[in-house]
N, C-alpha and C positions, 0 to 999 in steps of 0.2 A: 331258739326259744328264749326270749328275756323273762328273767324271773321277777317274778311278780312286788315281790319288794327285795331289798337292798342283802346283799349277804353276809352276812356278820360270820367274824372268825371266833375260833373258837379251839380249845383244846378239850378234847374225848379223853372222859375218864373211863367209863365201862358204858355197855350195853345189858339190860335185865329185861327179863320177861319180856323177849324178845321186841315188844315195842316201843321201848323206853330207853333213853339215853342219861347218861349224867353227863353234862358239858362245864366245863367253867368258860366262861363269857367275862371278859374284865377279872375282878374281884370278885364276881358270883356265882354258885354253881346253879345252872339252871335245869330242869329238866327235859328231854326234847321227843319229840314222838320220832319213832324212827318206821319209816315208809318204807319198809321190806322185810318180806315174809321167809327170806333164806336164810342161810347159817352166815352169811358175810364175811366166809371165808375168805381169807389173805386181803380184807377191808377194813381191818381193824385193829387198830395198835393202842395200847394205854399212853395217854399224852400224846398224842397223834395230834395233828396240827386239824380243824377239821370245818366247815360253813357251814350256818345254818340261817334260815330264814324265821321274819317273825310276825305274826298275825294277832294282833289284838282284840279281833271276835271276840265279842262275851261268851257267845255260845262254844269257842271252843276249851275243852278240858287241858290239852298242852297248847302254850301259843306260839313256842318253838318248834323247827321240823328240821330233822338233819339231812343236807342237802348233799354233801360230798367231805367225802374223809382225802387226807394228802397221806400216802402211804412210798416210801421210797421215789419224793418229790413229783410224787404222779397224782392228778387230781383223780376219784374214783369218784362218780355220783351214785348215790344208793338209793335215790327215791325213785321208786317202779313205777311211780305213776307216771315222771318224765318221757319215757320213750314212745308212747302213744304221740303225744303230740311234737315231738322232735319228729317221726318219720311221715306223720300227714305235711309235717314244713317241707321237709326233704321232696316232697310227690309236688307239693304247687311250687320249688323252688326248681323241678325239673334236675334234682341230684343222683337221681338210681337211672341213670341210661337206659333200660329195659323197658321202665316202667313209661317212658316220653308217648307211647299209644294211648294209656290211658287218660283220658280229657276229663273221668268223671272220678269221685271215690265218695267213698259214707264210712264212719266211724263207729264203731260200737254195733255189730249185724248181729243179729237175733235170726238163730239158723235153726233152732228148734224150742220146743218151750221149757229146756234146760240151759243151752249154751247159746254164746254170745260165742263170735271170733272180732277180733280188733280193728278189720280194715277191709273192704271189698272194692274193687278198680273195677272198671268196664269202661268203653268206647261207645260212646255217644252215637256215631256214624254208626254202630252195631245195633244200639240199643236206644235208638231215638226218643222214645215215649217213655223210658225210664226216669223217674224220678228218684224212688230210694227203694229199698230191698229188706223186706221184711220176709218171715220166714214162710208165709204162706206164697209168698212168688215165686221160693224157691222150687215149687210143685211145677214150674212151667218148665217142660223139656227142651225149650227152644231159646232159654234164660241162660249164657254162657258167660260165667266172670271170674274175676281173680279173685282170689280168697286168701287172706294174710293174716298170720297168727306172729306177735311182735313179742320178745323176750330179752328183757335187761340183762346183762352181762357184768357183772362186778370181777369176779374171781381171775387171778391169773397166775401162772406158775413159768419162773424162770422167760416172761417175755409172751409169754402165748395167754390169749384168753380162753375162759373154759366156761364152759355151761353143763349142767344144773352146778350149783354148790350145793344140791343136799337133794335129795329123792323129791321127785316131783311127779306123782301120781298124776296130777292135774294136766300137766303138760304132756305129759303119754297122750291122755283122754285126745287132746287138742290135737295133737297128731293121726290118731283114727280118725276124727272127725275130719281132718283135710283128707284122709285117704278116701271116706267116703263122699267126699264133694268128688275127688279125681274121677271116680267110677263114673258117677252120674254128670261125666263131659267138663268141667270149671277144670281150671288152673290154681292151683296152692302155692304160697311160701312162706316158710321160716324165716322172718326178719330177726335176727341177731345183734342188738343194737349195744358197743363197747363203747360203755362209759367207762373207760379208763387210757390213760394216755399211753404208758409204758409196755404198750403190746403191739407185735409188729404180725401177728400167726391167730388165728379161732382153731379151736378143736371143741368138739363134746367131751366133758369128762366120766367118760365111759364108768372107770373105776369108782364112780359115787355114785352112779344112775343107769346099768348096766342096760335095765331094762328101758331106760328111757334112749339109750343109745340106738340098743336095738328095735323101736319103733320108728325111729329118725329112718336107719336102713333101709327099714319095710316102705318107708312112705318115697325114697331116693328110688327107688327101686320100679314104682309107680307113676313116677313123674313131678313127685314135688319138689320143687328150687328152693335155698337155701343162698341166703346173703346175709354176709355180717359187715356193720354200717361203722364206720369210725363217726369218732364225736370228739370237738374240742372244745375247751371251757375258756371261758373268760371270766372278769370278775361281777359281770353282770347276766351273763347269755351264757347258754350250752346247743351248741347245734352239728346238724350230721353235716360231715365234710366229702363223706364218698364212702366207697365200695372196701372195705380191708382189705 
């Protein structure tokens, strides 16, 4: 994925109210919006080396976004919004092996009239007259597809990456919900997308999301796949390079 404009470096002074950054840029301390909703755990260091991009919309209130923190010479990107469209590149670049059946996919699926999950796959030869998939098709019994709920990865301890950094009620939700797609015949996965270089290992970090662990279980247990996707940065692009 090339970023949209140029990436400007930058040194991280602190992070407040959780969506707000103090940056110095040159001589100036700028403020930046910061695009994650977790504790950004082990992604944060005072004077940390760190990139951010800049948008001069009028209409927006910050025109900086902090794009990726350098923590123990490892680039980390922390904007959540990135891995949606890093793993649709990955599916039309033909990068996830597994996924080579699927000829079709749709972003952003509207599965009831509360939730959205991130990405639906199906085969064309299966599903000829298919065009896109909204939640009222999901009522046809004879409608079989892949269902993918995608989650950023920042956090990592001694080498390993870990997922939630902080209690994630949300992501429990999203995991019932693929277990209830499983029942009614669809195929589910956990995409685990490591934006971070300095990890060789994925694990759930049980110890901060016990309960979030233990839904992952219940859903392994049922039939849902679980991949976590490595990702390398450049100073212009960040894109998935494989399987971890």
């Amino acid at each position: 994925m090339l970023h949209k404009s140029p990436l400007l470096k930058g040194q991280f002074l602190k992070r407040y109210k959780r969506f707000f950054a103090d940056v110095q840029v040159g001589h100036e301390i700028v403020v930046a919006h910061v695009p994650n909703t977790g504790s950004m755990k082990t992604c944060l260091a005072e004077n940390a080396q760190c990139y951010l991009t800049y948008n001069p919309d009028p209409k927006r209130k910050l025109k900086y976004t902090l794009e990726r923190m350098v923590i123990d010479n490892s680039h980390v990107g922390v904007n959540t919004g990135i891995p949606n469209t890093l793993v649709f590149e990955a599916w039309q670049n033909n990068l996830i092996p597994h996924w080579k059946i699927f000829d079709c996919a749709q972003k952003e699926v509207k599965i009831n009239s509360e939730s959205r999950l991130d990405m639906v796959l199906w085969q064309s030869k299966v599903q000829p007259d298919l065009k896109k998939i909204t939640a009222d098709s999901l009522h046809n019994e004879k409608l079989k597809l892949h269902f993918v709920e995608i989650k950023n990865v920042t956090m990592a301890e001694k080498n390993v990456a870990m997922f939630p950094d902080a209690v994630t009620s949300r992501g429990a939700k999203h995991i019932e919900e693929l277990m209830q797609l499983l029942q009614r015949g669809h195929t589910c996965e956990m995409i685990f997308v490591i934006q971070r270089e300095n990890v060789n290992a994925f694990q759930i970090a049980k110890t901060i999301d016990p309960e979030y662990d233990k839904a992952l279980n219940e859903g392994l247990k049922m039939g849902l796949k679980v991949t976590a996707l490595k990702v390398a940065f450049t100073s212009d692009e960040t894109k998935v390079t494989g399987i971890l």
